[in-house]
NULO-163174 format. One record per residue: residue in one letter; x, y, z of N, C-alpha, C in turn. Coordinates in steps of 0.05 Angstrom, whole numbers, plus 5000, padded with zeros to 4 digits. Example, Ala and Ser with C-alpha at 12.3 -4.5 7.8 and 13.67 -1.06 7.14 Angstrom:
! residues 2
a526448865156524649105156526449345156;s525749555142527349795143525850015157;
! end
This chain:
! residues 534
x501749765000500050005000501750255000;x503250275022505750435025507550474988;x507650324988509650344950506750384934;x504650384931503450494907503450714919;x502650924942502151164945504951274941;x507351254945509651364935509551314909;x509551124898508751064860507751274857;x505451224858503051394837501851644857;x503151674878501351904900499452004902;x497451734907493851744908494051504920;x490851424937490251244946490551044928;x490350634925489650574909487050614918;x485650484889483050464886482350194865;x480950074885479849734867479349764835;x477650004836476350024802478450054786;x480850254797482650314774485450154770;x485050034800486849754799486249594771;x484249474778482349334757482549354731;x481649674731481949714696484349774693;x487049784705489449824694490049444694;x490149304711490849104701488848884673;x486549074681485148744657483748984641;x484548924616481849214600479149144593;x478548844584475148764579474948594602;x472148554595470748424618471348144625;x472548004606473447714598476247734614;x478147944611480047914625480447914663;x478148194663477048164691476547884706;x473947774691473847504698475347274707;x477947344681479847114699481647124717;x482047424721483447464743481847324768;x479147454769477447444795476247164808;x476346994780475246694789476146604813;x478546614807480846484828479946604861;x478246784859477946894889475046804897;x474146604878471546524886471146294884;x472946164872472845894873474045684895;x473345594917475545484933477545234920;x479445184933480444914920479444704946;x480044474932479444234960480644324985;x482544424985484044425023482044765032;x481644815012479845095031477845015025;x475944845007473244785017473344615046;x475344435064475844315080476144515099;x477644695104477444925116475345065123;x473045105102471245275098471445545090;x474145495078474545825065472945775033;x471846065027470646145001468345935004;x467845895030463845715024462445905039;x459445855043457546015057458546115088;x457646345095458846445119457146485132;x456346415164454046505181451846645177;x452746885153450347015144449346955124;x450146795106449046665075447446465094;x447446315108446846155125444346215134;x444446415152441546555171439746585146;x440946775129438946865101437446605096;x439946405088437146245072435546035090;x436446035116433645935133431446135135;x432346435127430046615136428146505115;x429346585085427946445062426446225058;x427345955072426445695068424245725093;x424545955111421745985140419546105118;x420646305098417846435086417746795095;x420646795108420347115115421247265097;x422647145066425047275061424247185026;x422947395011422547254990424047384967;x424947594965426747674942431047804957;x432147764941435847824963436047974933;x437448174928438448474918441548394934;x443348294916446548284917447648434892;x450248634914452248664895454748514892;x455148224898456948114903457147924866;x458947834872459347594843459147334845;x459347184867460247024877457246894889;x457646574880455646434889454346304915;x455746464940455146344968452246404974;x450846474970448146514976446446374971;x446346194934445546024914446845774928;x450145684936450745514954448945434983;x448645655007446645645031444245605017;x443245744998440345654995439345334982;x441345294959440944934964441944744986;x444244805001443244705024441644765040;x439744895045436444885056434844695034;x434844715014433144604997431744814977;x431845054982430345324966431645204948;x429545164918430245254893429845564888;x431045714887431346054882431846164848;x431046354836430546394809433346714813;x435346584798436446704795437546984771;x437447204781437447374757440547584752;x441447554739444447624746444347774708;x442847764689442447864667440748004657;x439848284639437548424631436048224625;x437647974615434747804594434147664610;x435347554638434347374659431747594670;x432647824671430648044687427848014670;x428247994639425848024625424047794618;x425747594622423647294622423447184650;x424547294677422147274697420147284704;x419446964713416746954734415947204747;x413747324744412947544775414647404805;x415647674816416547604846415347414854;x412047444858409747284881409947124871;x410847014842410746684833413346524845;x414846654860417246444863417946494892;x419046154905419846174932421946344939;x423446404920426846604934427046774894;x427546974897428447134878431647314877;x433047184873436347344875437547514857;x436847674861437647874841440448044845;x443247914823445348074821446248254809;x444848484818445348734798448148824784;x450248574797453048804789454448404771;x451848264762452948024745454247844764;x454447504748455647344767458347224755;x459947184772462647164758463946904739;x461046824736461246574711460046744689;x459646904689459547054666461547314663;x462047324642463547674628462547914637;x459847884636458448194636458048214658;x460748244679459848364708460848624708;x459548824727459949064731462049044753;x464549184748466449214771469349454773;x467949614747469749884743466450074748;x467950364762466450564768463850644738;x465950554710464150694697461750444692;x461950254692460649974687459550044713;x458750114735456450014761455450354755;x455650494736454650804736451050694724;x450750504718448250504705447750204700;x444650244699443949854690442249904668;x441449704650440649634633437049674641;x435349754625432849884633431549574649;x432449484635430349204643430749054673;x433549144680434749104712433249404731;x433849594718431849854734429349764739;x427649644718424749594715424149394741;x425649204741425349024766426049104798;x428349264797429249424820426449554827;x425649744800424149974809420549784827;x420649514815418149344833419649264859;x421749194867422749094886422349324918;x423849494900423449744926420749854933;x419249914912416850004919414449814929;x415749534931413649334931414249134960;x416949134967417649054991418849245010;x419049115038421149255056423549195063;x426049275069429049225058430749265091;x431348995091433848985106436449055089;x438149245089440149355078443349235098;x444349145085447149025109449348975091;x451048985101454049065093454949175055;x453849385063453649515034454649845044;x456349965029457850235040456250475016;x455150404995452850504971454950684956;x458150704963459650934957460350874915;x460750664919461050454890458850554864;x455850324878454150284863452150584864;x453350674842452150984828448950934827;x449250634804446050594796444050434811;x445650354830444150264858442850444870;x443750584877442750874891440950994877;x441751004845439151154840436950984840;x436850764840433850594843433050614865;x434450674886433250704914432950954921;x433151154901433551434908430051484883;x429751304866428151404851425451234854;x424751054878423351004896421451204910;x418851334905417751624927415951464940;x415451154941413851154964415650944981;x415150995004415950855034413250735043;x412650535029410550355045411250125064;x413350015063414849895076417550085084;x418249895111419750005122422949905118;x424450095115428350015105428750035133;x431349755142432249725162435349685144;x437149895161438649965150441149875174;x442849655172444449535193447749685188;x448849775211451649875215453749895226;x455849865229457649825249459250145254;x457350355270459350595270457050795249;x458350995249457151205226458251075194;x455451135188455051175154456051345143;x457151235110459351405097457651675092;x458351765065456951985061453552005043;x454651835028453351665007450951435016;x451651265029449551075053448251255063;x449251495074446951625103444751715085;x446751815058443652065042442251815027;x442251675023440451385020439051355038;x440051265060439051195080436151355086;x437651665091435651835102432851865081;x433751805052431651805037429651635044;x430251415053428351115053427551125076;x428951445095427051385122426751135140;x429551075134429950755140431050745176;x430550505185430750565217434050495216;x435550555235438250485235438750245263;x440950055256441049815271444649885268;x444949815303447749815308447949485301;x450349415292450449045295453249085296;x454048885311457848695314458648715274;x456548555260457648465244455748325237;x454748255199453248115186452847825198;x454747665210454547305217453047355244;x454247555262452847585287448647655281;x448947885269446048045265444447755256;x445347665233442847515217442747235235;x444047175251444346885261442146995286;x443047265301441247285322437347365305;x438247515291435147575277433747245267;x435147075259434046825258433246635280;x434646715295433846585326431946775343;x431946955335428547035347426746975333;x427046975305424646955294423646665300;x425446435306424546245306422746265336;x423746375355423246395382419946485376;x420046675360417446865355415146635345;x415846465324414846245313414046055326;x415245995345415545785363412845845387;x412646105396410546135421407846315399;x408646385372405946465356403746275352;x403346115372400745925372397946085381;x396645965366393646015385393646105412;x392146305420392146265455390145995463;x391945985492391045655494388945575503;x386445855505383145855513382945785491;x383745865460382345895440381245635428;x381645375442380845115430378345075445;x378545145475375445125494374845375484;x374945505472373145795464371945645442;x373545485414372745355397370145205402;x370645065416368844845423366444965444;x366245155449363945325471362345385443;x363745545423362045595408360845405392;x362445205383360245025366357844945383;x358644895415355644735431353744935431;x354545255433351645425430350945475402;x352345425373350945395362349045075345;x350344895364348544695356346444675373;x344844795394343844735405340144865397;x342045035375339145215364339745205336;x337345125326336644985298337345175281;x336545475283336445735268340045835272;x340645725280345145745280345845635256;x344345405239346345255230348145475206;x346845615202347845795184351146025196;x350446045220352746105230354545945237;x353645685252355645425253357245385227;x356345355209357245265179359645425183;x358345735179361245985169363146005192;x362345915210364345985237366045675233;x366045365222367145225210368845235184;x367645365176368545435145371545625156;x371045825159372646075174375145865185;x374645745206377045645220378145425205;x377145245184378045045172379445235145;x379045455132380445505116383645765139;x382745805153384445945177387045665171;x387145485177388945245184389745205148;x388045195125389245045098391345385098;x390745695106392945815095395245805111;x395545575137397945565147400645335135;x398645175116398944935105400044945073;x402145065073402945205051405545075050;x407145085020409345085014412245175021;x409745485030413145645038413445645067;x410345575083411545545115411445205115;x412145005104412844685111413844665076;x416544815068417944775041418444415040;x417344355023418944035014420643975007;x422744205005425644104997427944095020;x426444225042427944205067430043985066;x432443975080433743675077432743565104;x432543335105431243235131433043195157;x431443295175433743195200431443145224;x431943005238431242945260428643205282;x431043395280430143615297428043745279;x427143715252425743875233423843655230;x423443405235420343335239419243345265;x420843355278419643355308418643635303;x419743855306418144105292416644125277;x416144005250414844045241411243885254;x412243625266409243545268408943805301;x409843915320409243935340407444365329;x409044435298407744665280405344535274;x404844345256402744175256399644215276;x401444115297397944075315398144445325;x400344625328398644835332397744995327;x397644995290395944995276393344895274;x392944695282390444565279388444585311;x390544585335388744515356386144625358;x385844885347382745035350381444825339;x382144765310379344585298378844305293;x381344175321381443965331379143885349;x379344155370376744175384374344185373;x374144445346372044365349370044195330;x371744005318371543745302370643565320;x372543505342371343355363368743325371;x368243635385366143715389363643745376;x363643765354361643705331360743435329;x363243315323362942985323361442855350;x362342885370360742805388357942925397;x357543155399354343225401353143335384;x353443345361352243395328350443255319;x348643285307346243125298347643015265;x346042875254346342695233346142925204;x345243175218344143365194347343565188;x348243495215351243645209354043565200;x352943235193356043005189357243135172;x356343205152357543325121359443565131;x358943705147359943995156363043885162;x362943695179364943575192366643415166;x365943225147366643125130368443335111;x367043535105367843745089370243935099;x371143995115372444055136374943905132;x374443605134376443445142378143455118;x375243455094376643335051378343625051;x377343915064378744095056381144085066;x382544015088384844055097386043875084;x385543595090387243465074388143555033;x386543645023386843705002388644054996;x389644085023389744435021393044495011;x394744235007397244265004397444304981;x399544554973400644694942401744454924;x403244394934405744224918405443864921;x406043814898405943454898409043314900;x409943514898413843404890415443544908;x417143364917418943424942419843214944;x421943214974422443064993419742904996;x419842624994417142485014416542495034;x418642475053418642535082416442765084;x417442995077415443155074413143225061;x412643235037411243125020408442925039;x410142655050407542535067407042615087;x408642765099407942895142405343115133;x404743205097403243455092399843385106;x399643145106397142935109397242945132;x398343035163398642935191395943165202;x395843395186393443525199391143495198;x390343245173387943165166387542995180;x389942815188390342555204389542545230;x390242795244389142845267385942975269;x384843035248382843205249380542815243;x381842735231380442495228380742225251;x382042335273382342125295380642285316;x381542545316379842715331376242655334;x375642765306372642745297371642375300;x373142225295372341895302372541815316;x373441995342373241905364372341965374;x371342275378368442385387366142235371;x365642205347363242025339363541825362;x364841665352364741325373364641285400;x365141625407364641635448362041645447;x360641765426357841815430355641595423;x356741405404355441235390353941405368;x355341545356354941695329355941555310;x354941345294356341235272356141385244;x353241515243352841665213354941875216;x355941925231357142185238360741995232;x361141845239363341645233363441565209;x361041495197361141375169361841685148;x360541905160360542015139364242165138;x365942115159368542205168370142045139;x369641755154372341565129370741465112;x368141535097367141505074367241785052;x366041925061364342155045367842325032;x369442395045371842635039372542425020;x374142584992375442404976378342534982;x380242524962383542574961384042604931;x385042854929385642964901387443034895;x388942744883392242694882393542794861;x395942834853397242834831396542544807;x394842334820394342084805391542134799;x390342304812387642284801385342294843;x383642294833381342294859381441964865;x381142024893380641784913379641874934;x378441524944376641624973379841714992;x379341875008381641955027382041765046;x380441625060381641415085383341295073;x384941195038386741045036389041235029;x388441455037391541685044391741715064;x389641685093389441785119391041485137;x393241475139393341285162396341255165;x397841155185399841235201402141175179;x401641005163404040855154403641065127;x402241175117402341345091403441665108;x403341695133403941985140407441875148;x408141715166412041685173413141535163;x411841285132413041065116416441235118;x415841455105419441575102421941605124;x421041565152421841685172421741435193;x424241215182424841005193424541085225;x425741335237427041425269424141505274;x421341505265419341665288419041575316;x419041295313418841175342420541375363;x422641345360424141445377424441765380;x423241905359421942165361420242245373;x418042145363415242115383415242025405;x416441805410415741675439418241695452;x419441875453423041865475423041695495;x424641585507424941535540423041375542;x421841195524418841095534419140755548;x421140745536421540415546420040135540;x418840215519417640025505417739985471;x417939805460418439735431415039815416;x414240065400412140075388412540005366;x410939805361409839875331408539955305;x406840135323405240285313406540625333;x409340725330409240965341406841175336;x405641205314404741445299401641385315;x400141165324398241085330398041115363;x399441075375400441115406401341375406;x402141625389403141825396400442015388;x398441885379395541975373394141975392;x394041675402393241635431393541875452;x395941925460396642075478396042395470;x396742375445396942775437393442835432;x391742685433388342745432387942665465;x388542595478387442485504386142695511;x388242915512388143245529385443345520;x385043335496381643445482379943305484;x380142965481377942835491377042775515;x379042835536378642825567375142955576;x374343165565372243325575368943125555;x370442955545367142765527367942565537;x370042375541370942145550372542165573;x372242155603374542265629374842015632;x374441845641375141545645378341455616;x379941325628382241295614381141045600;x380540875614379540575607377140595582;x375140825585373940785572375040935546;x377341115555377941335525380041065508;x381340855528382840675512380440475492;x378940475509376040295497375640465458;x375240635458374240905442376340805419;x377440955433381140885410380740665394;x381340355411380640125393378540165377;x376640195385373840165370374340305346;x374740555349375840755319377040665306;x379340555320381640455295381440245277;x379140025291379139735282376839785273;x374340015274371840145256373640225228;x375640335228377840485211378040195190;x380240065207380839895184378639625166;x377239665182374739495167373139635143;x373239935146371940035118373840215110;x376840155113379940195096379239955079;x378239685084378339425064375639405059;x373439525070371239515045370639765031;x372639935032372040065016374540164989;x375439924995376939934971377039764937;x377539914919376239824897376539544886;x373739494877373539104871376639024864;x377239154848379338974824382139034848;x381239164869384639204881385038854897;x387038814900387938574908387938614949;x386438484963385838484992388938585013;x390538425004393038605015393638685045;x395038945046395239035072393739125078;x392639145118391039195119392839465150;x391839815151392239975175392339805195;x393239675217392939625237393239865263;x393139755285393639995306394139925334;x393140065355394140035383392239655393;x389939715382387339505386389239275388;x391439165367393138975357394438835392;x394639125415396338935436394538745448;x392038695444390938605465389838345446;x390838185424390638035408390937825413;x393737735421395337485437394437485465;x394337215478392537155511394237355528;x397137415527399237465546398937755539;x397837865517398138175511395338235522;x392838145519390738175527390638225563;x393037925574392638005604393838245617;x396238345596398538505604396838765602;x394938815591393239035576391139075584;x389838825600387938905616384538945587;x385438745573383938845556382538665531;x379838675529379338415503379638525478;x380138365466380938405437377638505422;x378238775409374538965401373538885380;x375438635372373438485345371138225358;x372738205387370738005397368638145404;x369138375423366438555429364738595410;x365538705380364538725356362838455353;x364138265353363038045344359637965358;x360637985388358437875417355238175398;x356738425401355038615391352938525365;x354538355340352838365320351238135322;x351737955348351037705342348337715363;x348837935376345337975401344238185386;x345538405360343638565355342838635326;x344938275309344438315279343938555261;x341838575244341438765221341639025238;x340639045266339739325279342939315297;x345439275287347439405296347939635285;x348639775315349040125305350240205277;x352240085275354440135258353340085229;x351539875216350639815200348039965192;x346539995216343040215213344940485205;x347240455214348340785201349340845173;x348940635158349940615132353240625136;x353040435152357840335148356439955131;x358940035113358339765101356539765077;x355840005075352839975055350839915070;x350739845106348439745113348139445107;x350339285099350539045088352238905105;x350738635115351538545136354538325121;x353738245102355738075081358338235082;x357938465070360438645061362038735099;x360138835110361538785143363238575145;x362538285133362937905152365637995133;x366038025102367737915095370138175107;x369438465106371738625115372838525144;x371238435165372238365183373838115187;x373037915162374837665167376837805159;x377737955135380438015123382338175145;x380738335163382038495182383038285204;x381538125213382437905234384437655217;x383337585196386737475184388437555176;x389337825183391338015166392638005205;x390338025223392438085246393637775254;x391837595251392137285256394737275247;x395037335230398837275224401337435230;x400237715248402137765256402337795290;x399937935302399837935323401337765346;x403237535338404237395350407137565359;x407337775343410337835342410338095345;x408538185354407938485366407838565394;x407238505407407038605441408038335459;
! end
């Protein structure tokens, strides 16, 4: 530094460094690769890869807080952190990338490099090259600023001439610029700054700020649940309006309201499917899951159990909409299948309030009536709804769901149902014995019209099993305290024939045949394994 200011007796300066050593853009380039490319012993290092703050960014992105990044950098660390989250991001680093973009709102992450990326020639990196952009890069700036609000961070604005003027030729402040700094602003940043009316943030440093702004937000995310009256507030209101005939009209919209409240939480950009999977991100995601749903867990329940036969559909409809409310068909599976866990619960919820009550039309119309509208085409939904189609991907749930538990499940997803509805069904069913009674009955009502209601030509096959399964074998039955609910079933149809509940309610078709044969298939499907389960 000392020998160029005696040399040439001026500061250096990067731009004229630059254009004295390389004169086109092609020569630039190859100088600069070399400072962006790591080799193997510094990718091992972690020199020239993502840095704490490429990092924070693209979890903010893959949360859904963070939908368009405005870089003057060259260098691909951002596009690096964001595929490791999983964001596919639409990158624009050219006028003609700028002009054959998707609208912003059409895409999960938008990266826009106004000063080019250094696999290409046409980067801006001499004073007279960043003096101006190409109309079609203005045109998109000029929607960006006026259309979002801007965290601004480690940017000095002294450089980028034509940066400034897009943020200088911006007159409305509808959103708010948060403008991050270490110390006073140059000369150039402040009169930006002060334009955009932007708030000012002292920070350590970019790795520190965005790592802590991501860890609140998660914190923020984490206690943004429902207040925890709001599920007994749920359920207060459905009992006063079922109790008066002239409600149903309000019942309906006050269902409607809270069942589409839950499909806009159930989105792509807050449960992304490209996530990479880890351990700690399904346990989160199912525990986001129910608290999203708990309001209209309750009052599904609650419908289901003291609801008349005129309101089954309300409840049915409810259940087809959530399950059907997911954007995307392609992803990760793991994820991809956990998208089904809110319908899953809304459908153990609601069939288990029917069956405390001895509501079967109200049961039948749960795992009959909702269909499933797949990327393959329409189907009845009970053969998407069940444990092994929601964690097939997620060999470790057991031990997620049930920690510390000290017992071998094999049905985790069915026992972690058990326990995570107890708390809401406690106030229709208080007796434990009888809410374990409930459970079976649902699950083994479940899989008997999972196999009659599936299509002639399909081959009999596997059949859902569930918790009902421990009390199968003599030694699991004594250990369990418990008879096996296909015999109860059985004693039931055999003192109360054609006039069993379950059948006068239209399960089965009302057809005592189509009942005999689903239940033999369900009892020889467990006959062969139940030996090797509890």
């Amino acid at each position: 530094m000392e020998w160029y200011r005696e040399e040439y007796r001026r500061e250096p300066d990067y731009s004229d460094l630059l254009g004295t050593l390389a004169k086109s853009p092609e020569d630039r380039n190859a100088i600069l690769r070399k400072y962006f490319e790591p080799t193997d012993e510094e990718r091992t290092r972690g020199i020239k890869m993502p840095m704490p703050a490429h990092k924070a960014v693209a979890e903010l992105v893959s949360a859904g807080y963070v939908r368009v990044i405005v870089t003057t950098n060259f260098d691909r660390l951002l596009e690096q952190a964001l595929q490791e989250r999983g964001v596919e991001s639409t990158v624009i680093s050219t006028a003609d990338q700028a002009q054959g973009a998707l609208p912003l709102v059409h895409t999960n992450c938008t990266l826009v490099k106004v000063n080019g990326d250094y696999h290409y020639t046409k980067i801006k990196n001499t004073a007279a090259e960043l003096g101006s952009y190409d109309e079609r890069i203005n045109s998109l700036l000029d929607r960006v600023f006026d259309e979002y609000g801007l965290i601004v961070c480690g940017w000095s604005a002294t450089w980028d001439i034509a940066l400034c003027a897009a943020l200088e030729r911006c007159r409305s402040h509808r959103f708010t610029t948060f403008w991050c700094k270490c110390g006073n602003l140059e000369d150039v940043a402040s009169r930006v700054a002060n334009f955009r009316l932007a708030e000012p943030i002292e920070i350590k440093d970019a790795d520190t700020f965005f790592q802590d702004l991501t860890a609140k937000v998660a914190a923020i995310e984490q206690f943004d649940k429902p207040h925890p009256l709001s599920p007994k507030l749920g359920s207060a209101m459905v009992k006063r309006y079922l109790v008066d005939e002239r409600e149903r009209i309000a019942l309906h919209d006050f269902v409607a309201a809270e069942t589409e409240k839950v499909c806009a939480q159930l989105t792509g950009e807050k449960f992304p499917a490209m996530t990479p999977p880890t351990n700690e991100e399904f346990v989160k995601r199912i525990h986001r899951y129910e608290g999203f749903t708990e309001i209209l867990v309750a009052i599904i329940t609650t419908g289901c159990f003291w609801g008349q036969n005129s309101q089954q559909l309300l409840w049915a409809k409810s259940l087809e909409r959530v399950a059907n409310a997911k954007d995307l068909w392609t992803g990760i599976s793991l994820w991809v299948d956990l998208r089904l866990y809110p319908a899953l619960l809304l459908l153990y919820a609601g069939g288990l309030g029917a069956v405390a009550s001895g509501k079967y039309a109200t049961l039948a119309a749960l795992l009959v009536k909702p269909r499933y509208k797949g990327a393959e085409g329409e189907s009845s939904l009970i053969h998407k709804l069940n444990w092994l189609s929601v964690i097939e991907s997620n060999p470790n749930a057991p031990n997620l769901l049930l920690p510390n538990d000290g017992r071998k499940h094999h049905f985790p997803m069915n026992e972690y149902l058990h326990r995570c509805l107890r708390p809401t069904l406690r106030e229709f069913v208080p007796s434990d014995s009888d809410y374990d009674e409930a459970f079976d009955r649902f699950e083994y009502m479940f899989a008997m019209v999972w196999v009659d209601e599936k299509p002639k030509t399909a081959s009999a096959g596997w059949v859902p099993l569930g918790r009902f399964v421990r009390n199968y074998s003599v030694l699991s039955s004594v250990l369990h305290h418990g008879q096996p609910v296909g015999k109860i079933i059985d004693a039931e149809v055999e003192r109360e024939g054609e006039n069993w509940p379950p059948l006068r309610a239209g399960l089965f078709g009302g057809s005592m045949e189509r009942f005999r044969t689903a239940k033999q298939h369900v009892d020889s499907f467990i006959g062969g394994r139940s030996q090797y389960l509890y």
